[in-house]
C-alpha positions in Angstrom: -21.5 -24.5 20.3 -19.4 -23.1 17.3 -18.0 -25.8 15.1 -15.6 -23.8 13.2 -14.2 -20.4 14.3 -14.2 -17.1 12.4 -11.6 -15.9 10.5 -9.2 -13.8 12.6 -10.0 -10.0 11.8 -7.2 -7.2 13.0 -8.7 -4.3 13.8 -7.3 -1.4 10.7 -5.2 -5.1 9.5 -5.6 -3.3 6.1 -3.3 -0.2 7.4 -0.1 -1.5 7.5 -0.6 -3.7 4.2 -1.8 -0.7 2.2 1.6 1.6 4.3 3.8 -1.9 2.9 2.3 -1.5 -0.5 2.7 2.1 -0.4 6.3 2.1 0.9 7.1 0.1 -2.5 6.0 3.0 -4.6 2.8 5.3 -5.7 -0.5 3.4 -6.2 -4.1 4.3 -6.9 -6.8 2.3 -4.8 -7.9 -0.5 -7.2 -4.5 -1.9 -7.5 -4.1 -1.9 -4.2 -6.6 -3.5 -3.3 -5.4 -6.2 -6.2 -2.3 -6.2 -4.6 -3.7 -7.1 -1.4 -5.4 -9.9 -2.5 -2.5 -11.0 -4.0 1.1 -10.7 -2.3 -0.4 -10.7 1.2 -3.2 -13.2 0.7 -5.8 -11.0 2.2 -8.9 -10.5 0.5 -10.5 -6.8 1.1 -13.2 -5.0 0.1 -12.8 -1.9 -2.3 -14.3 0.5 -0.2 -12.6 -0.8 2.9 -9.3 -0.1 1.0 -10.8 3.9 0.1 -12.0 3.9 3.9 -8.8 3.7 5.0 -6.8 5.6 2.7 -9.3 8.4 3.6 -7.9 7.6 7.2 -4.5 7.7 6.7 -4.6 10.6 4.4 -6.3 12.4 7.3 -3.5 11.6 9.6 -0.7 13.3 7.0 -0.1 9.1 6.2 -0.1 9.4 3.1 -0.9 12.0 0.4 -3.3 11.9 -2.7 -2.7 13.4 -6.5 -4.8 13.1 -9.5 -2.9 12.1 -12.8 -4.2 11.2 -15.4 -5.0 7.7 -17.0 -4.4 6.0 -20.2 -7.6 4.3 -19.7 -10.2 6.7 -18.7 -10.7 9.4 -15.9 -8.0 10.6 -13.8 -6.8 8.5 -11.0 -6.2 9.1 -7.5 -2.4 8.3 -6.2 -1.8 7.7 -3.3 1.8 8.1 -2.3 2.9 7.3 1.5 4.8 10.4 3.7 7.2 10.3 6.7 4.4 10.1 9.2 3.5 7.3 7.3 6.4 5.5 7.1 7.3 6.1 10.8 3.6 4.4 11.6 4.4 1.6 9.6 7.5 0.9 11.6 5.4 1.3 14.7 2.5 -1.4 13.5 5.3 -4.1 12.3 6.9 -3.5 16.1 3.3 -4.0 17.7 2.2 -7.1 15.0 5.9 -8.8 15.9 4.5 -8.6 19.7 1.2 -10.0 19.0 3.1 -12.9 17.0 4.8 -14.0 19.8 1.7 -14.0 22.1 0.0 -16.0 19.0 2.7 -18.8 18.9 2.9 -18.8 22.6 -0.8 -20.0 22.5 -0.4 -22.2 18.8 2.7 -24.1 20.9 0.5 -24.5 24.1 -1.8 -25.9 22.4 -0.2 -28.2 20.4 0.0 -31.1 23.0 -3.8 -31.3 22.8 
């Protein structure tokens, strides 16, 4: 028998964190995966972050521009696009439904 149970994993959680972060302004993979980390308290991977910025860029989520950088090659921006922001709507609708089943079961269970 478990004795402690996994950390909850979202399938594509990272998606509407990296839309959020993108909805704020242009941002190059590394920071926001930094960002990540640290206004939503998630950790991530790097390449999990890339993965799904390859994704969304697929869908027309977001677009992609090298500029250049101050401190060495040029960086990839990511910047996020109507479809995008229209996709991010829909994922904070379907996460504000999942919440309520969530705290229907955390209140249940709160009279063990």
């Amino acid at each position: 028998m478990r004795k402690h149970c996994p950390r909850i994993v979202i399938e594509n959680y990272y998606e509407p964190c990296i839309l959020y972060l993108l909805s704020r302004g242009p941002s190059y993979g590394y920071k926001i995966q930094q960002h990540i980390e640290t206004q939503l308290s998630c950790g991530v991977n790097i390449s999990n972050v890339y993965r799904c910025l390859s994704r969304l860029h697929k869908e027309h989520c977001v677009t992609k521009a090298h500029e250049p950088s101050e401190e060495g090659p040029d960086r990839v921006v990511y910047r996020i696009t109507r479809e995008g922001k229209t996709l991010l709507k829909d994922w904070i609708q379907d996460l504000n439904k999942q919440k309520q089943i969530v705290n229907k079961l955390i209140n249940s269970c709160s009279e063990l």
